[in-house]
N, C-alpha and C positions, 0 to 999 in steps of 0.2 A: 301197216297196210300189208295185205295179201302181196306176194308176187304175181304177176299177169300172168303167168300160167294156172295159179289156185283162182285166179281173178272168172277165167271161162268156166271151170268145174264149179262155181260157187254155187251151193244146194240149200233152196230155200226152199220153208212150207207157209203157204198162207193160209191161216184159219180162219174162217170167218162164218157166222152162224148162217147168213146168206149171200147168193152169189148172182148174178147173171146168168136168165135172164126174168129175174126177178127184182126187176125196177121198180113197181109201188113202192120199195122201200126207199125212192128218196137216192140224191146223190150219191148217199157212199157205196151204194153196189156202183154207181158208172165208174165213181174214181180208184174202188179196188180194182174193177176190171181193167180200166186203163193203164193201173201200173203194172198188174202182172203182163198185160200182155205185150205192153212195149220193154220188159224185164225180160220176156222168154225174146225178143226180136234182136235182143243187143247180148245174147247168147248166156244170160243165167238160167240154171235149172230150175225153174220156178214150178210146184205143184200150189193147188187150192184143195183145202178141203173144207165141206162146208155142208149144209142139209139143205134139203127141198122143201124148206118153208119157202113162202110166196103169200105172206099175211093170210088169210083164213085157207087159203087152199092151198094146195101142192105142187112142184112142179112135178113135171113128168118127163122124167129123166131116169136112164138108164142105174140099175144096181150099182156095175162095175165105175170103172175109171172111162172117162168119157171125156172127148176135146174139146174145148171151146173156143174158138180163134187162136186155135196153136196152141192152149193153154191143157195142160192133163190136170182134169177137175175130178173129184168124187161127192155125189151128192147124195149124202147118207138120210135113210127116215126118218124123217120126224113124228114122235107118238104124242105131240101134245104139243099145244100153241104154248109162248110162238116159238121155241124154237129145240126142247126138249128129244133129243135123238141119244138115245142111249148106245149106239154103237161109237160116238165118237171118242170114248174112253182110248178103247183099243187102238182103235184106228189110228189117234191121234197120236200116240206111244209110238205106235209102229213106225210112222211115218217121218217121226222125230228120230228117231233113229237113225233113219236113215238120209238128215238134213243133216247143215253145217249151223243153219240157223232158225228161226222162225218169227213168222209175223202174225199176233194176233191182231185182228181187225174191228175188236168191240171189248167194251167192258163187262154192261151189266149183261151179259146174256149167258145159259150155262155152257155152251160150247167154248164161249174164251176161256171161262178157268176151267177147266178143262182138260185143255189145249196148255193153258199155262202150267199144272202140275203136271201134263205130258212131258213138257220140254224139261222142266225140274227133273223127274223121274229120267228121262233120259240123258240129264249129262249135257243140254245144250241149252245156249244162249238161245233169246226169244227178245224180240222187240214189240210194242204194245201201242197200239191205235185209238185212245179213247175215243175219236171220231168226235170229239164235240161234247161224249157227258158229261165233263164237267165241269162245264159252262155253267155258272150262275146261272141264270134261267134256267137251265137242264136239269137241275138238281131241285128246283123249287115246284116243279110240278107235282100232280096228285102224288103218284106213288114216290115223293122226294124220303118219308122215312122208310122205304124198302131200299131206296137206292143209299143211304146213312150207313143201313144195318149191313150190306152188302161189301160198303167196303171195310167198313169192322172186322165182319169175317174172313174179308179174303186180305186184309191188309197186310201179313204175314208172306205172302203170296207177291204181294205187289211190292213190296217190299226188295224181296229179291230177286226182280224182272231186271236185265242188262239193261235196258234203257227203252225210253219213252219216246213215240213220235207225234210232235205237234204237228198242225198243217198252218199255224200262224203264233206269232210272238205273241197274242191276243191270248191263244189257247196253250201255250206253253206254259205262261202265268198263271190258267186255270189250275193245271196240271200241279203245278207247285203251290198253287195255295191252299189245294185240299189234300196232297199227299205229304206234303213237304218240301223244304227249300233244296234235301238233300239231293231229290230223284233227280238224274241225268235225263234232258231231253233235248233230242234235237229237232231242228225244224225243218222242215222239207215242205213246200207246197202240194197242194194237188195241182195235175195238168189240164190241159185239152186235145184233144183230137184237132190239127191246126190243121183246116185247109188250103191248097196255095190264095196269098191273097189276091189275084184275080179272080179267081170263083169267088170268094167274100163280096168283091166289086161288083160282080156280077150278082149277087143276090139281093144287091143292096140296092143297084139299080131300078129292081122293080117292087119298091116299097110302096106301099098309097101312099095317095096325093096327103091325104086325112091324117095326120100325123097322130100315131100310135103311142099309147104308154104301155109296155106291157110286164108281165110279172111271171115267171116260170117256177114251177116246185110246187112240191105239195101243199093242197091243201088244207092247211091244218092253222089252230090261233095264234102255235108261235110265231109264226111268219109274218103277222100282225096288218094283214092284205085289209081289212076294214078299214085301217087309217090309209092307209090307199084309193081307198074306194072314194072316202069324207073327202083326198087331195084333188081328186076329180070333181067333186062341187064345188069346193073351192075355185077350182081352176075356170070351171064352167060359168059360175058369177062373174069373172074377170071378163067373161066374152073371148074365153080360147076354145080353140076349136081341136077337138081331140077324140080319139076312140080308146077306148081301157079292153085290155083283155087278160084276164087270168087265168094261166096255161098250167094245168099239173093236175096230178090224181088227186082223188077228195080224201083224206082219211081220218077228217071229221065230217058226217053229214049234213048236220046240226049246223056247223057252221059257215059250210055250204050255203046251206039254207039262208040265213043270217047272212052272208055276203049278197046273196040273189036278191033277197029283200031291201036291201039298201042299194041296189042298183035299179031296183024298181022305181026310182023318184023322176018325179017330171026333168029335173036337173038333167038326167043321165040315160032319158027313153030312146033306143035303140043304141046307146053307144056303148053297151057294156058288154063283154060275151065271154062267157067259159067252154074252151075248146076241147077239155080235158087234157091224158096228156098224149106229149108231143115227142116223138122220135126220129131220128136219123134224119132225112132231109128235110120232114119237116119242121122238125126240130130248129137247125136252122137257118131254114125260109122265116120262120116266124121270129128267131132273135134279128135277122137282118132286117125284116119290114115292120120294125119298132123305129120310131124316132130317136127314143130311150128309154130305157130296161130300167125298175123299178124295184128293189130289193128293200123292204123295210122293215125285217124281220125283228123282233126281239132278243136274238140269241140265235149268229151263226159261227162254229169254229174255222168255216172258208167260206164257202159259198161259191159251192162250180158254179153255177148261171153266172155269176159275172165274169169269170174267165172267159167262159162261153160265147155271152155277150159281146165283150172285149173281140173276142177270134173274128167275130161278122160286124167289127166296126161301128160297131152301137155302143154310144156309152152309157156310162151306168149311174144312176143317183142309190146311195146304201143309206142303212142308218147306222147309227155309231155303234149300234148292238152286233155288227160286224166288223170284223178288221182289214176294213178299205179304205183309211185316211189317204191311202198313195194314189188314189184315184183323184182326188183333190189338189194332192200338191204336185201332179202330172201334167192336170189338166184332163184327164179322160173322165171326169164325172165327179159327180160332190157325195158327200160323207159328213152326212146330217140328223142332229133330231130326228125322231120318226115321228114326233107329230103333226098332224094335217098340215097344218098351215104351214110349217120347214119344210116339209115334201113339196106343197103347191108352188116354194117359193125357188126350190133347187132347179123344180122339172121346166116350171115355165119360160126360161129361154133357149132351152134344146126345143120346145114343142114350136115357142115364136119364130125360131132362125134358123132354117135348113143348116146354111153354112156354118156357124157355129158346133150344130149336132155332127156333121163331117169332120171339121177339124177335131172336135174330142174323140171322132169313134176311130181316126186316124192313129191318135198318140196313145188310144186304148190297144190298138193292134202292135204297135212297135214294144209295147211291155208284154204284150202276151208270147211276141215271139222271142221276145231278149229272157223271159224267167219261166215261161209256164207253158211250153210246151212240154211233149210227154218224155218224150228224148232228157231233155235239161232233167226234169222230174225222175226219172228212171235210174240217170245216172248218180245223182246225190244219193238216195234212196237204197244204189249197191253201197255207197260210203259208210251209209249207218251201219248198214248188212256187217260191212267188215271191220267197223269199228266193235261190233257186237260180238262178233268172233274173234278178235282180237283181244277182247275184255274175258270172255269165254263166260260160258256158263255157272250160277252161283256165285257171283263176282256183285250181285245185285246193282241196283243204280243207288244206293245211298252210301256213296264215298267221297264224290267230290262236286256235287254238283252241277248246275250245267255250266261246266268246263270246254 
């Protein structure tokens, strides 16, 4: 380990092809943002560099180096969807230069490798974020033989990255079953912005009467929100009385579409609604005036919304396509099948029993403040940092495994 004197100078660069506040792209912009900037709050030198993609458009943000909640961000051009900036060569070299370490925040996009033979070329260690590609489901989508050929070609590359960061033992295994048993990874969750739990009590206070199911994230197939939809018919046959609301940006339309459609059935007339998405306070006013929060995606490597969820005392029901078994064996929420009828069968006595949904959103909050706030999160996080500098640069992760 670093001495606490190298501990406060510790100079890191975050890569990532997109930044805040460009959130259509889904969790991992909130949870990079949230590490860098509780990183810069507990005194490491933390920069981002990153482009102003923002999915078809751009942000609009200044040339130079520009702050973002204390954070010193540069948000370089991008000449071509989605994420294609040809300054970030240089810039990334440069910037490596003058770190102790680095974090890239993506795989398949051309800013991380990048950024990875930045850090190579410079002489330093670099830590690497798959964020979730590759996840079985991640890898089986349309472009699954670009994402094959990709890491052929850069395997050489990946090869000799200091180490890997998981956000669950679920996606650690990912990590090692398509690179190898050799690569070093270690785990570290993602966090939450935790606020004091009397404000959570207080938002929870004024929930409807009409007990809520709800679902937050993007709108997209893997998220698998249809058999959500089917667990509300379900539910609604039984004679439960419920409201469904699917909260996040659409970035399939299509299936958009296709959700709205199947919420159109006499089953489910006026109880369905898409709010879009949801930020800062209403962000969560809406996880706290949930009965319970609904997560059944096919393939997730965390999944903030149930941290999230967890913070405003809502519990959660997941499917097993996530890694939230400790929701189950907590008590803050079940970790189930995603097919209709497992969903119908988890949610139905959070929706019957007030009390019940209390006491689970309760033991949801005493995990969220014991592992996953941003603090906890931050502080593990400088550990990889220095176990990475300690390893040094060119030292690759396939020497001992995850040791």
């Amino acid at each position: 380990m670093l001495a606490d004197a190298s501990r406060a100078r510790l100079r890191v660069l975050h890569a990532t092809p997109a930044f805040a506040p460009a959130y259509r792209y889904g969790g991992p912009i909130r949870s990079v943002e949230g590490l860098v900037v509780e990183l810069a709050r507990s005194g490491v030198d933390v920069r981002v560099l990153t482009t102003d993609a923002d999915g078809v458009d751009r942000l609009r943000m200044g040339r130079g180096w520009q702050t973002w909640r204390g954070v010193p961000v540069r948000y370089l051009p991008r000449w071509a969807q989605p994420d294609l900036a040809p300054a970030f060569l240089w810039e990334a070299y440069v910037q490596a230069k003058q770190s102790d370490v680095g974090h890239v925040m993506s795989l398949f996009s051309t800013p991380s490798m990048v950024s990875l033979a930045a850090f190579e070329l410079a002489g330093k260690p670099v830590v690497l974020s798959p964020r979730g590609a590759l996840e079985p489901a991640a890898l089986k989508v349309a472009s699954a033989r670009k994402k094959h050929a990709w890491l052929r070609a850069f395997a050489p590359l990946l090869r000799r990255t200091t180490l890997f960061h998981a956000t669950s033992n679920t996606e650690a295994a990912s990590i090692t079953r398509v690179l190898g048993a050799e690569v070093r990874v270690r785990v570290v969750p993602n966090g939450t912005d935790l606020e004091p739990r009397e404000t959570a009590m207080a938002r929870k206070a004024r929930a409807p009467s009409i007990p809520k199911i709800g679902s937050l994230g993007r709108i997209h197939p893997i998220k698998a929100l249809e058999r959500l939809v089917e667990a509300a018919v379900i539910l609604r046959a039984r004679g439960v009385d419920l409201e469904l609301e699917l909260a996040g940006p659409p970035q399939d339309e299509a299936y958009l579409a296709e959700l709205r459609r199947r919420a159109e059935r006499p089953a489910l007339a006026g109880r369905v609604r898409f709010p879009g998405e949801l930020a800062a306070e209403a962000k969560f006013d809406f996880l706290a005036g949930c009965r319970v929060l609904c997560l059944p995606s096919r393939s997730e490597n965390f999944g903030n919304v149930v941290v999230e969820a967890l913070s405003c005392m809502t519990p959660v029901v997941t499917s097993r396509g996530t890694p939230w078994e400790e929701l189950e064996t907590l008590g803050a929420g079940r970790w189930v099948d995603n097919a209709p009828a497992a969903l119908a069968d988890a949610l139905e006595p959070y929706l019957r029993d007030a009390l019940l949904s209390a006491q689970a959103g309760e033991r949801g909050r005493d995990l969220v403040e014991r592992c996953y706030s941003w603090t906890a999160v931050a502080g593990a996080m400088r550990g990889v940092y220095e176990e990475a500098v300690h390893l040094g640069a060119g030292g690759g992760s396939l020497t001992n495994g995850r040791d």
